[in-house]
Each structure stands twice: as C-alpha cells, then as structure tokens.
C-alpha positions as CSV (number, residue, x, y, z in Angstrom):
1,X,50.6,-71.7,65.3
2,X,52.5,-70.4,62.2
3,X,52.6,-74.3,60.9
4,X,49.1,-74.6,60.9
5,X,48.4,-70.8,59.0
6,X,50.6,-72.1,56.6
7,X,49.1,-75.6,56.2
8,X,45.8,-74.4,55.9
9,X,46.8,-71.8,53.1
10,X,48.4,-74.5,51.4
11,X,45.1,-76.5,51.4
12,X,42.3,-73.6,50.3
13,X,45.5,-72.9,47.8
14,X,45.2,-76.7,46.4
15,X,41.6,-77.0,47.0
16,X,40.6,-73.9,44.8
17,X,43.4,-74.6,41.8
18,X,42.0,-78.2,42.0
19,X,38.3,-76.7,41.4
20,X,39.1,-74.6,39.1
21,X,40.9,-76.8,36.7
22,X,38.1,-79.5,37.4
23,X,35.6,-76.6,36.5
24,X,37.4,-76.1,33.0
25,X,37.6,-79.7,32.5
26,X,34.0,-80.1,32.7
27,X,33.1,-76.8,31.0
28,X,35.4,-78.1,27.8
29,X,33.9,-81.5,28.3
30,X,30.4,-80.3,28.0
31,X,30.8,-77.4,24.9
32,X,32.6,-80.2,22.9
33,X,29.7,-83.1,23.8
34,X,26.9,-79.9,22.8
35,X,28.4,-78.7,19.9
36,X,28.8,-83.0,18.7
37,X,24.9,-83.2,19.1
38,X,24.2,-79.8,17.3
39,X,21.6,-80.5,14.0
40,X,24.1,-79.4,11.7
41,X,27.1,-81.9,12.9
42,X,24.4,-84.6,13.3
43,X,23.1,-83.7,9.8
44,X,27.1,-84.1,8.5
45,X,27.4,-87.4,10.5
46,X,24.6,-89.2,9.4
47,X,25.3,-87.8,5.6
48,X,28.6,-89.1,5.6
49,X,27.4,-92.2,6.9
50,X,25.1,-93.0,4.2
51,X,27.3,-91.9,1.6
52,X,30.0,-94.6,3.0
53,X,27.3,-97.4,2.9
54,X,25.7,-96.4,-0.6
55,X,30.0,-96.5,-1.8
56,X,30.3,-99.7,-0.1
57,X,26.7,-101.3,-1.7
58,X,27.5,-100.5,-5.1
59,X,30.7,-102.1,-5.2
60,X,29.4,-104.9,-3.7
61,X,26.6,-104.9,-6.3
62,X,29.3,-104.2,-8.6
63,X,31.3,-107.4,-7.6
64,X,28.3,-109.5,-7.5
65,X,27.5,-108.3,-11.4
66,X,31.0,-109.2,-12.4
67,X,31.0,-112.5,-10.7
68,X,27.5,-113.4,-12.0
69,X,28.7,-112.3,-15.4
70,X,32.1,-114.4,-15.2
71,X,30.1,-118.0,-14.0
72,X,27.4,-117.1,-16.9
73,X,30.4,-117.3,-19.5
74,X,31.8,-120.3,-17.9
75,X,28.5,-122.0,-17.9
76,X,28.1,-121.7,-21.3
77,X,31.3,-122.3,-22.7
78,X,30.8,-125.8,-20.7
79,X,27.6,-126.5,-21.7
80,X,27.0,-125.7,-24.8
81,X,25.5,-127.6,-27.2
82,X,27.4,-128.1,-30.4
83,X,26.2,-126.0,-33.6
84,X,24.3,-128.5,-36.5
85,X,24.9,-127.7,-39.6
C-alpha cells in the first residue's frame, strides 16, 4: 500500500512540474510571437526592409550607370570616324 502512495505522489509530482513548465513555455512562446506582430515592430520591419532594397537598387543602378558609361567609351574609341581636316 505504501508503494502505491508513493507512486502516485511521484506522478501528480511529475504531472503538475510537467504543466507548469509546459504553461511557461507556451506563455513565453505567445508574449514573444504578440509583441513580433505589434504595429511598432511591424512598422520597424518593413522600414528596414525597404531601406535594404532601396541600398541594394541604387547600387545596382549605380553599376548599371558605370557599365553603360564604360561600353559607351569603348564604342566610340572603336568606331570613330577619323577627324578631316
């Protein structure tokens, strides 16, 4: 009889320790997902967002310039007609 009081301590013992750290995983699991989809952080993501693709469209329209200027001087230095005089 003693075996089984002791057993069955040792189970409402596990089971509630187990519930109660599943409880404070969930409970931290939900704060951090609510506080991700608050308007301010969503405001900051999406900001920094389009601030990393404007950087990364102006150097590419940078690069693009700088190519198109580098063919355009090739171009003409092979083509071009010789001066009369």
């Amino acid at each position: 009889m003693f075996k089984r009081v002791i057993w069955w301590a040792t189970g409402a013992t596990m089971g509630a320790a187990g519930s109660a750290w599943a409880q404070r995983k969930v409970k931290r699991k939900v704060q951090r997902t609510v506080a991700r989809y608050t308007p301010p952080a969503v405001r900051d993501r999406v900001t920094g967002r389009a601030r990393d693709l404007a950087d990364e469209l102006r150097s590419a329209v940078d690069e693009g310039r700088t190519a198109q200027d580098e063919r355009a001087e090739e171009l003409r230095s092979r083509f071009q007609a010789p001066k009369r005089r």
